[in-house]
C-alpha positions as CSV (number, residue, x, y, z in Angstrom):
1,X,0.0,0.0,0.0
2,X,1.5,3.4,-0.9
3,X,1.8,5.7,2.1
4,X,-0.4,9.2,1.5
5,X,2.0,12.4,0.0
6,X,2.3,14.9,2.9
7,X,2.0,17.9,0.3
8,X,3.1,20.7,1.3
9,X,6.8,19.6,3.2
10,X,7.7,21.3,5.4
11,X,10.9,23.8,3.8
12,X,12.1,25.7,7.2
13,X,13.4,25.3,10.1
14,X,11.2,23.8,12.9
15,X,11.1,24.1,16.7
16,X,11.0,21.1,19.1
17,X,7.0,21.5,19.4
18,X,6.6,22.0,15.7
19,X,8.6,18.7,15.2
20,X,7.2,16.9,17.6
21,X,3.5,17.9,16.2
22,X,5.0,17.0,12.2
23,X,6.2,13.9,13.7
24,X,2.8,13.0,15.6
25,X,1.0,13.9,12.4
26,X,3.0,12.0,10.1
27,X,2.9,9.0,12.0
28,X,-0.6,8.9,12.4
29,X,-1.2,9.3,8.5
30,X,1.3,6.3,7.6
31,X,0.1,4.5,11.0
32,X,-0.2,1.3,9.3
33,X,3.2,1.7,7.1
34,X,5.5,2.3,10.1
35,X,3.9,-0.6,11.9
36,X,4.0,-2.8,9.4
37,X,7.9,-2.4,9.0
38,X,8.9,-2.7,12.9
39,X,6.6,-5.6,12.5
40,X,9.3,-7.3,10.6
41,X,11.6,-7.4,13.8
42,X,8.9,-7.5,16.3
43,X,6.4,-10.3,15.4
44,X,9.4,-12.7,15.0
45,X,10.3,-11.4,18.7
46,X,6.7,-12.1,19.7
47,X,7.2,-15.4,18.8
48,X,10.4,-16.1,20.4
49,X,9.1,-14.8,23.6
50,X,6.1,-16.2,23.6
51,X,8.2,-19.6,24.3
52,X,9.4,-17.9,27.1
53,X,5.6,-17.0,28.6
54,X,5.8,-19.3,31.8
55,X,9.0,-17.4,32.7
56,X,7.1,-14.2,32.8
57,X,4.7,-16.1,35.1
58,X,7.2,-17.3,37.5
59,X,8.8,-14.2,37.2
60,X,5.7,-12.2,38.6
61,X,5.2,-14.6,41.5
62,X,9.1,-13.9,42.4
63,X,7.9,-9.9,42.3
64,X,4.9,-11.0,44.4
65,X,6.5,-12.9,47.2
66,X,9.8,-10.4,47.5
67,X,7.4,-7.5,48.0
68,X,5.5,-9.6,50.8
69,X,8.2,-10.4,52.7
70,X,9.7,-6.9,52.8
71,X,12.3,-7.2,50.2
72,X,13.5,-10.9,51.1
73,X,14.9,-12.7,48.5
74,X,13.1,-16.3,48.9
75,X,15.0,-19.6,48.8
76,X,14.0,-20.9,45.6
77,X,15.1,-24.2,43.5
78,X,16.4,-23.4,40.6
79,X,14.8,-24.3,37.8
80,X,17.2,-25.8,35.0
81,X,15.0,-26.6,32.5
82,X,13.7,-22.9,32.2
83,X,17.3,-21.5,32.6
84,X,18.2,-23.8,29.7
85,X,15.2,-22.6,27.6
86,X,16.1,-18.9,28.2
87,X,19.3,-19.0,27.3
88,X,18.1,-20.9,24.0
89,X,15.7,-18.4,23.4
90,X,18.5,-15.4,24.5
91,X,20.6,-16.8,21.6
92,X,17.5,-16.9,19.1
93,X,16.5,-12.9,19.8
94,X,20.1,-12.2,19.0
95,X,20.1,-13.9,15.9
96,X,16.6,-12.2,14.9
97,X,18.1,-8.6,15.7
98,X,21.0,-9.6,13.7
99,X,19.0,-10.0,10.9
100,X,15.6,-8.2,11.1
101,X,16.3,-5.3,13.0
102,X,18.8,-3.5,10.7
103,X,16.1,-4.0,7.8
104,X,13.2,-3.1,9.8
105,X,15.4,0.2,10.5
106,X,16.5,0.7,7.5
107,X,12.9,0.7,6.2
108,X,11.7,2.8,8.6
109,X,14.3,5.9,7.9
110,X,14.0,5.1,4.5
111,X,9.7,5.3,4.2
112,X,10.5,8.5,6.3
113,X,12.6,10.1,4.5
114,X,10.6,10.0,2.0
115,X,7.0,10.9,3.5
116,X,8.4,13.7,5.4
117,X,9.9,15.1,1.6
118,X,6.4,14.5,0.4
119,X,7.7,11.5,-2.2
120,X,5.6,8.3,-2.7
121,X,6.9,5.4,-0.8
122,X,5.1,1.6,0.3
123,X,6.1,-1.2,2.6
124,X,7.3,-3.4,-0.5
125,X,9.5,-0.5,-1.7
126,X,11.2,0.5,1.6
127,X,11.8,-2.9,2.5
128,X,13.5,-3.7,-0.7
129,X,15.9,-0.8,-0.3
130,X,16.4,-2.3,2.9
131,X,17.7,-5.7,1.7
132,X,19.7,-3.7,-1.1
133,X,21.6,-1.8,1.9
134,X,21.7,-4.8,4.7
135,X,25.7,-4.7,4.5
136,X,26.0,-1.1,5.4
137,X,23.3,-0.7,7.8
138,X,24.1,-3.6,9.9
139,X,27.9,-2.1,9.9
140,X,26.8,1.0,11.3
141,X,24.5,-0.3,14.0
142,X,27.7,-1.8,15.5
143,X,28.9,1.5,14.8
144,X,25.9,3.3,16.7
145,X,26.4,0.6,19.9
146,X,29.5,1.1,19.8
147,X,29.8,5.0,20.3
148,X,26.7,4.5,23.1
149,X,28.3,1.9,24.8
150,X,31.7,4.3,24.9
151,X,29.2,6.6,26.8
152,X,28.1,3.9,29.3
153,X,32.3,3.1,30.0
154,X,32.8,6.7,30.0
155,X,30.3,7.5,32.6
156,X,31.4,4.6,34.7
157,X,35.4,5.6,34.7
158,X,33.9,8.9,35.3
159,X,32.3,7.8,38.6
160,X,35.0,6.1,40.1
161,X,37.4,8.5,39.9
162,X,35.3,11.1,41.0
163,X,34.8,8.4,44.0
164,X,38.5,8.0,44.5
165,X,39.1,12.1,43.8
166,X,35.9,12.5,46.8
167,X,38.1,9.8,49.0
168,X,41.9,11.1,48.8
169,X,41.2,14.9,48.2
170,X,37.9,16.1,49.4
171,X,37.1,13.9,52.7
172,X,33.5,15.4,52.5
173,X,30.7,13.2,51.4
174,X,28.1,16.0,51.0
175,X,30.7,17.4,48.4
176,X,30.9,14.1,47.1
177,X,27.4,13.6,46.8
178,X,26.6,16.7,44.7
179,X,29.8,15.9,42.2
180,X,28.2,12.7,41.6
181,X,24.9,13.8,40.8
182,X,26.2,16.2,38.3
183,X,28.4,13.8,37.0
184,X,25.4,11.5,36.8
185,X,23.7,13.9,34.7
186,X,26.1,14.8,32.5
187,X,26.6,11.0,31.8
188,X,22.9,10.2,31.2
189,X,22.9,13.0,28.6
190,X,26.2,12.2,26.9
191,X,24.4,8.9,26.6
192,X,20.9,10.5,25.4
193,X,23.3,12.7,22.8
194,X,25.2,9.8,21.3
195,X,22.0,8.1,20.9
196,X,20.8,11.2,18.7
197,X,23.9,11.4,16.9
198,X,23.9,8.0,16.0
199,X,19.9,8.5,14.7
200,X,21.2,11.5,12.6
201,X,24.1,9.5,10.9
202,X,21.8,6.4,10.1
203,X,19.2,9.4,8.4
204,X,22.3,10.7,6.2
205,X,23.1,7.3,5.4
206,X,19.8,6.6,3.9
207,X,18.9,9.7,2.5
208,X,22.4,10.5,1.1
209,X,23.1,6.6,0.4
210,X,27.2,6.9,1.2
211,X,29.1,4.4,3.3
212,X,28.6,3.6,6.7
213,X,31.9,5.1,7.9
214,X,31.3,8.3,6.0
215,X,27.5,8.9,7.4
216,X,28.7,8.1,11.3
217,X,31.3,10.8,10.8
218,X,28.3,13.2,9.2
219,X,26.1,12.2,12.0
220,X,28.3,13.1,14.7
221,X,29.4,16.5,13.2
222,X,25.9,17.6,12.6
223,X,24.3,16.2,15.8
224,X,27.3,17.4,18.3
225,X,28.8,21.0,17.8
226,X,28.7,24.3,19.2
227,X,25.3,25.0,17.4
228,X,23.3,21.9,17.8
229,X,24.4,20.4,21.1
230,X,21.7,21.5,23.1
231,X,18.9,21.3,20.3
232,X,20.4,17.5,20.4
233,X,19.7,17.2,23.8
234,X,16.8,18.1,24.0
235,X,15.6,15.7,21.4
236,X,17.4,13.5,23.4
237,X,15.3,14.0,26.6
238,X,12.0,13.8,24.5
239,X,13.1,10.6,22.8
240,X,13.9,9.5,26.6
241,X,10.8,10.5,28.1
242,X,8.6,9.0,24.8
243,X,10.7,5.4,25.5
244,X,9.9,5.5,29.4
245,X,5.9,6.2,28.5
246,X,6.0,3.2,26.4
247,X,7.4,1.0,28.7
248,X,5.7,2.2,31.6
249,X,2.4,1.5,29.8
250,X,3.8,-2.2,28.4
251,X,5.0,-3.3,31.6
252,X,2.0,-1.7,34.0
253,X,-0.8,-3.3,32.1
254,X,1.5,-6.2,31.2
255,X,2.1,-7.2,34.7
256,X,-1.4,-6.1,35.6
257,X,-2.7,-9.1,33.1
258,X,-0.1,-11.5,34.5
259,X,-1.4,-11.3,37.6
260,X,-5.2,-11.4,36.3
261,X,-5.1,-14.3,33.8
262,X,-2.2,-16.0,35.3
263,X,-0.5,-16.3,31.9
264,X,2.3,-14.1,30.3
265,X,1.1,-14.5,26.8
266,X,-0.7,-10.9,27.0
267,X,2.5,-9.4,28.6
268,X,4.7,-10.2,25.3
269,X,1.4,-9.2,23.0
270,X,1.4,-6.0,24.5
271,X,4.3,-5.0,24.7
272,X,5.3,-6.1,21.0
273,X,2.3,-3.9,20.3
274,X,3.8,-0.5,22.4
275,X,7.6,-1.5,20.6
276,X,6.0,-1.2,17.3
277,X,4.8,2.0,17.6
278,X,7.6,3.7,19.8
279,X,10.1,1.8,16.8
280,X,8.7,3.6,14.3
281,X,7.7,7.4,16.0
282,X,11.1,7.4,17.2
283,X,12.8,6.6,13.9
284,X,10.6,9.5,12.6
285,X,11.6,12.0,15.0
286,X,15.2,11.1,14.2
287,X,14.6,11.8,10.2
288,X,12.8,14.7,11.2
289,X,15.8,16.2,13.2
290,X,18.0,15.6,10.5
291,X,16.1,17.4,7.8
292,X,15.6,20.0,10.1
293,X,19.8,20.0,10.9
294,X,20.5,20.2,6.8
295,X,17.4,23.0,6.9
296,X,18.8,25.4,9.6
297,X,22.7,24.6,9.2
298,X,22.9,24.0,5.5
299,X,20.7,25.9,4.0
300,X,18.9,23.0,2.1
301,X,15.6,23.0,0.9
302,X,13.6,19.7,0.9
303,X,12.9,19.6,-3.3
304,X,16.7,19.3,-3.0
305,X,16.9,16.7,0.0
306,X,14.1,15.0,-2.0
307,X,16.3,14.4,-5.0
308,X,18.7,13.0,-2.9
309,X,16.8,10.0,-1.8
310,X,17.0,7.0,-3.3
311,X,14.1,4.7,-4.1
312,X,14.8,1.1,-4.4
313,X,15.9,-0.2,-8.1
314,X,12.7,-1.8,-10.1
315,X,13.0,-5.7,-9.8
């Protein structure tokens, strides 16, 4: 099904509220387009977990009895059998991100990308530009992990010495306590900003269709200097606050099921259904920051970003 032509793009510069109403709008409109792509990485994960629904089950009742008893961790058997099946079904999730994640991805920035330059796009199209671009995109999601797990390291070394520097130097732990809580801060947003980095290189490197290497490098430079850091934080914190939302809601009424029907089959339904939609509205924000980046810092207009982006060879 083709997606509807937003007509007329948006050609200037947006602010956070204006691209957080575009992105609401366009989501809505191609609803069934964006879900049906993250539904390439997130039904097979349904299925997966769905081996895994007694665990949920047992899971809760560990939740249940630790809160009882006041925090108490009970003496429990363990269960091999389940322990075996979970670390089967561990390895399987792996395999399926491997594979269906960086073209559900892929899909998604590409059927963006398009919509929000007001171009024709459908789920058969994006996808096969995904498959054409597998190699690349799966090289620079390592690349992504990799710069946010350099945050996480970062922010740990960052504690401890600032633990040891409190110990040897300071000898105050009120002093110590208000370093490490802006030390704390400024590592969750040097997390949040890597993240948003990382969502601008994967736009440029399917809009602008270049290597993997070159659209990291792009994504950092636009995302993290002088002028955009704090624009990039900010998306950041939204992009944070959307993800909590979703999870709060997936794991509240999840959990509040479990306990109800005694079964852990609607806990992996729903939240496969909240992880499709916050897969795709994120991905959207993220194209939608990067048009607005090339918009205010380049100068471009969209009829030239349009030309830019690729649509998937005829077969």
């Amino acid at each position: 099904m083709t997606a509807p032509i937003i007509s007329p793009p948006v050609a200037r510069p947006l602010s956070i509220g204006e691209l957080l109403d575009r992105a609401v709008t366009l989501f809505v409109r191609n609803f069934w387009l964006f879900c049906g792509l993250a539904a390439v990485v997130y039904v097979p994960l349904a299925v997966v977990q769905s081996l895994m629904a007694d665990f949920w089950l047992w899971y809760g009742g560990l939740m249940s009895t630790i809160f009882a008893s006041g925090g108490k961790m009970p003496n429990l058997p363990p269960n091999a059998a389940m322990l075996q099946r979970l670390n089967a079904v561990s390895l399987i999730e792996v395999i399926v991100w491997l594979v269906a994640a960086p073209l559900a991805s892929a899909a998604l920035i590409h059927a963006a990308g398009r919509i929000v330059c007001g171009e024709p796009t459908s789920f058969r199209e994006a996808l096969r530009f995904a498959v054409l671009r597998w190699g690349s995109v799966l090289l620079f999601l390592l690349l992504w992990a990799f710069l946010v797990v350099a945050a996480l390291v970062a922010g740990y070394v960052a504690l401890l010495l600032l633990a040891l520097l409190a110990a040897a130097v300071f000898h105050s732990v009120i002093l110590a306590v208000i370093l490490g809580i802006a030390v704390l801060l400024a590592w969750l947003l040097a997390i949040l900003v890597a993240f948003v980095a990382g969502g601008v290189g994967f736009a440029t490197l399917m809009v602008e269709t270049g290597n993997a290497l070159r659209a990291f490098a792009a994504g950092l430079e636009r995302a993290i200097n002088r002028a955009s850091l704090w624009r990039s934080v900010v998306i950041g914190l939204v992009y944070g606050a959307i993800a909590m939302g979703f999870s709060s809601v997936a794991y509240a009424a999840g959990f509040a099921l479990l306990f109800t029907l005694h079964t852990g089959i609607p806990m992996v339904i729903i939240a496969s259904m909240t992880s499709l939609v916050q897969f795709g509205f994120g991905l959207l924000i993220m194209v939608l920051y990067y048009f607005d980046l090339r918009i205010r810092r380049e100068g471009a207009d969209l009829t030239t970003l349009a030309s830019q982006i690729a649509a998937a060879p005829a077969p």
